[in-house]
N, C-alpha and C positions, 0 to 999 in steps of 0.2 A: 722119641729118643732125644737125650738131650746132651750135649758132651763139651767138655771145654779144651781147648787149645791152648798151651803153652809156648807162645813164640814171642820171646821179650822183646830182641834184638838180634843183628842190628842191621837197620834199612834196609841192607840189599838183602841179608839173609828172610828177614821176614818177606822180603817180594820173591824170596825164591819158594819162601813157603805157601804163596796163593794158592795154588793148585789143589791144596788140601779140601779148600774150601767145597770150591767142583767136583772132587771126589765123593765128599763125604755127601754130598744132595746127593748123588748120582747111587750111589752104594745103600743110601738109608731115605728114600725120599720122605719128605716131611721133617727131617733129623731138625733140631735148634743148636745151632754155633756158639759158643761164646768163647772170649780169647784175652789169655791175658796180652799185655803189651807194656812194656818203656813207653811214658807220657809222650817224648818227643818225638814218637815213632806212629802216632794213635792218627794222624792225618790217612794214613797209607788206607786205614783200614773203619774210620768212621761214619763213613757214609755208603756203605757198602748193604745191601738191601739184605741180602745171604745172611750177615749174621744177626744174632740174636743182639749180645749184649757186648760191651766191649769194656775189662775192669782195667785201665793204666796204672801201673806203680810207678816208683820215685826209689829206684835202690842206691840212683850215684849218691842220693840225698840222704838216705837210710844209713848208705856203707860211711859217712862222713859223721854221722852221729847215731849213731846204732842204739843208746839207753835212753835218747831224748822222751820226751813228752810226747812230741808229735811223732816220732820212728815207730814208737808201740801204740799208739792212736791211732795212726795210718793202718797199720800192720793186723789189730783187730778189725778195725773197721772191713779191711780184705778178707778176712778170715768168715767174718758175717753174711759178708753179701756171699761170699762161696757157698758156705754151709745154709742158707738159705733156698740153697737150688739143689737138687735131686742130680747130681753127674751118672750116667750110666756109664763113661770113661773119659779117663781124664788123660790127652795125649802129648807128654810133655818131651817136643821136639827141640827144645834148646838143650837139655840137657848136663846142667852145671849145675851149683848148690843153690842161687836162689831160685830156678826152675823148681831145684828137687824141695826146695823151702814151698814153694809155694801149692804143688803137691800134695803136701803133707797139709797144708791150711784149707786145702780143697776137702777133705775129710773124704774124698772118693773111697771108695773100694778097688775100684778096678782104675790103676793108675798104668799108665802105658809108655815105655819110655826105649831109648837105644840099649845094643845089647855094651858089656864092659868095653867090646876092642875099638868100640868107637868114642867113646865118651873121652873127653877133653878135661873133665873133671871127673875121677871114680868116683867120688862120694856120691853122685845123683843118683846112683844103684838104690842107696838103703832107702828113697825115697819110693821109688816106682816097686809094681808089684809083679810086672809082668817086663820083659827085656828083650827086646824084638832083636836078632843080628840081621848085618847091613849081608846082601849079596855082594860081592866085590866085584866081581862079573854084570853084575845087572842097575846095583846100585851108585854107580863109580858119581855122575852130576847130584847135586846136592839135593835137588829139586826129588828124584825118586828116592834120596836116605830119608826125606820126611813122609813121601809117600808107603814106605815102607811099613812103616811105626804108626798110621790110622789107620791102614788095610789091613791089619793083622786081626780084628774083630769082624772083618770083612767079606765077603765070597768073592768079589770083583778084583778082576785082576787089573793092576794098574800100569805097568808097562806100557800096554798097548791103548790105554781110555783116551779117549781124544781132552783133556783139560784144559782150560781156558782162565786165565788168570786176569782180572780187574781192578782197577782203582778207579774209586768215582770222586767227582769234587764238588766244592758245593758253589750254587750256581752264579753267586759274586765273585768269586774266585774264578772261574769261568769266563764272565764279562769283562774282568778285567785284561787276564788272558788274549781275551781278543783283542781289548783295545791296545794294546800293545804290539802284535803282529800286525797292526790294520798299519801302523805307522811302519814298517819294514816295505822294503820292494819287493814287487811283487815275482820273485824269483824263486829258487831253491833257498832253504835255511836250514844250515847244519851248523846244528850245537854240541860246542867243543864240551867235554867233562874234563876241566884239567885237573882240578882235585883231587884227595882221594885220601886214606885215614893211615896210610904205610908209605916212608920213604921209598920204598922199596916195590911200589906200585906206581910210581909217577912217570910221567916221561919228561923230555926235558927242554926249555922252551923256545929253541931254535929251531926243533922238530915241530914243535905246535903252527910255527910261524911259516913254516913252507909248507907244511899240509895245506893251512889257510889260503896262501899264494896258488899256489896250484889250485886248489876248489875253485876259487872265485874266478882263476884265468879259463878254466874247463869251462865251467857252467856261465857265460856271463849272465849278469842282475841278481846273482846269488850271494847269501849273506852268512857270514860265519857270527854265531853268537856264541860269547865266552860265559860257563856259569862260574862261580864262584862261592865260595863259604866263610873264609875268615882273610884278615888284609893280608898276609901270604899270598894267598892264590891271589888274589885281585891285584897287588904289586905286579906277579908274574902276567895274570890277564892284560893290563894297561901296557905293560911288555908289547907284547904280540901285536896288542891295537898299535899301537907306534909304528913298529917295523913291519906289519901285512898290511897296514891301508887302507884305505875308506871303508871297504867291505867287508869290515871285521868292527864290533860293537860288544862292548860290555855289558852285562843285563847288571841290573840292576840286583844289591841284595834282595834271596825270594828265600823263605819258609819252604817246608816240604810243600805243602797244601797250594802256596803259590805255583810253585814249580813247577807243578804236574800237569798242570791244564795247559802252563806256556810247551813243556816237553807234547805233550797230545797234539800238537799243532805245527812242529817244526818239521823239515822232511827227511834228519838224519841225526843220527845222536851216535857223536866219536866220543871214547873214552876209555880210561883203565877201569879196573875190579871194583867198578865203586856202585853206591846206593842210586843214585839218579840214571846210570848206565840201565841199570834193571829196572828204574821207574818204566824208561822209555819202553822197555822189551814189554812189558806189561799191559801196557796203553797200548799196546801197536804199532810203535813209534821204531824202523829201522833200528838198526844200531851195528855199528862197527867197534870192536873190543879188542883190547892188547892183553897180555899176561906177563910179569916177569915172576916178580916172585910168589905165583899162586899161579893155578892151573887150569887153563882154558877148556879141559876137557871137563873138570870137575864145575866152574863154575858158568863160562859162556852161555849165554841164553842158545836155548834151541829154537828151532825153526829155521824157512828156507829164506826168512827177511833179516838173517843175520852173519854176520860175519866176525870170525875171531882171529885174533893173530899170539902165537906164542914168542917169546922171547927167543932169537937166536943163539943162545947161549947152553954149554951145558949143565948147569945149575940151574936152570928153569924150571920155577916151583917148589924154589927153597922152603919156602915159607918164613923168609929170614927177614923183620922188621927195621936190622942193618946189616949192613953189607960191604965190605972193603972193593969188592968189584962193583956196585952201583952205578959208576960213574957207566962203564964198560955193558953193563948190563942195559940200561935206558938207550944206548946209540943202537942194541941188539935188536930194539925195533924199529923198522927202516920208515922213513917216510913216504918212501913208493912200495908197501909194502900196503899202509892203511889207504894211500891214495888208490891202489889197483883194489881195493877193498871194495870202497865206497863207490868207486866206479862199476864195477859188477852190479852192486843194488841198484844203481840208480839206473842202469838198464836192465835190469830184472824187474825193479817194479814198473817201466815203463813197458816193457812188454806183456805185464798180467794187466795191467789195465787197457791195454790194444786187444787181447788175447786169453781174455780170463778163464777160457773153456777148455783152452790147452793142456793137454798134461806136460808133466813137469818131471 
């Protein structure tokens, strides 16, 4: 059996979508993957053994010139390698017009997608053939809405499958990796995520700066590293480094691909609703999580090596990308609120590695 996956974007949503992967071996043993993806999202998932084939588009590039030469070049050329492959379902979990575009290029028969109440964009309907509805009761984190939409050809029930979600890197990326932590102390290291793609998901950087204080005064020889994406956030990083103190360090700009190997190796990763938050939940890597205006229940990583905190406010989980109470809403997550967080994990996992045979 052979089937392709639709999941474009973006970083954190496609790491919520790993699980699909382990389902579908587990559901169709011998089954062949392939997946579309956004180019700048293809590190997550290129060296990954499971799948088959991996085709990346270019739509920010597409939607900017849409009659170009090279937009309808690209555009067959996808069309080609598609229709070159036999899909026995094609399970298109993004769910918008160029999901539902590409679908349609897939030449599938049996095109498998979310039902209307869910879809963010209606139009993706006239692309799929079949419209799976979400449980609201069962389906509510994001992770089982995709799982919902590849089990539906399925007998395996997924609720309860034990799933397993991976990123692999490749092994210069790796090396590097290490040599980089080889130069850190040899303490505790928790990387801050202060980034993130919504005003309205950030917190704010006097917060960041006594988390930091506090970590490092708990744990001595312990290291707080700042990640960073555009000079924005690294203004605000350099921030913190100033006012928390020798034991607070800015990484250096890292790629996804970079990223992942340094996140594989730290002992804690704080952050809001963002893509490197989930890298870590992935890898393995702890994680402590805030929500303001998106929802902890829908998106927090699961497991007993996590921790989430919702925004004390009653608007939490607007979904509002601005916000006249922002200001009011960032103070709503307390700083002894992540610090009693990370505290918890870091004697939770000290006690499974004293204790690993304990139940829990």
């Amino acid at each position: 059996m052979r089937v392709l996956i639709i999941k474009t974007s973006s970083l954190g949503d496609i790491i919520h979508a790993l699980p699909v992967i382990d389902y579908l071996h587990q559901a169709a043993p011998g089954i062949e993957i392939d997946w579309v993806v956004e180019e700048q999202f293809i590190s997550v998932l290129e060296h990954n053994p499971r799948l088959n084939r991996i085709y990346p588009i270019k739509t920010r590039k597409w939607r900017k010139a849409p009659f170009s030469v090279e937009t309808r070049n690209d555009l067959k050329a996808l069309k080609k390698a598609l229709r070159n492959q036999t899909y026995d379902f094609v399970f298109d979990i993004q769910g918008n017009l160029k999901s539902g575009l590409v679908d349609w290029l897939s030449g599938a028969r049996e095109r498998i997608g979310f039902g209307m109440e869910v879809l963010q964009e209606k139009i993706n309907c006239l692309f799929t053939t079949r419209r799976v509805p979400v449980s609201r009761n069962i389906d509510h984190h994001i992770t089982k809405r995709y799982l919902r939409v590849v089990s539906a050809p399925f007998c395996m029930n997924y609720p309860n499958s034990n799933l397993t979600s991976n990123i692999f890197s490749a092994p210069e990326d790796e090396a590097a990796a290490a040599r980089y932590m080889a130069n850190l102390p040899n303490g505790l290291v928790f990387l801050f995520q202060i980034g993130t793609t919504w005003n309205t998901k950030l917190w704010y950087p006097a917060g960041w700066t006594e988390l930091a204080r506090r970590l490092t005064a708990q744990y001595p020889g312990s290291t707080v590293v700042i990640n960073w994406g555009n000079n924005c956030e690294k203004s605000i990083g350099e921030q913190i480094v100033r006012d928390a103190g020798d034991s607070v360090r800015l990484l250096p700009w890292l790629s996804i691909r970079e990223l992942i190997p340094i996140i594989k190796r730290v002992s804690l990763v704080v952050g809001g609703d963002s893509g490197p938050l989930y890298l870590a939940a992935a890898v393995g890597t702890p994680t402590v999580s805030y929500y303001r205006a998106t929802r902890a229940s829908k998106y927090a990583p699961l497991g007993k090596q996590h921790r989430a905190i919702q925004a004390d406010i009653d608007c939490a989980g607007c979904r509002r990308k601005l916000c006249d109470r922002d200001a009011e809403c960032r103070r709503r997550i307390f700083v002894h609120s992540l610090f009693e967080a990370v505290s918890d994990l870091i004697g939770y996992d000290l006690n499974e590695r004293m204790n690993p045979c304990c139940p829990t």
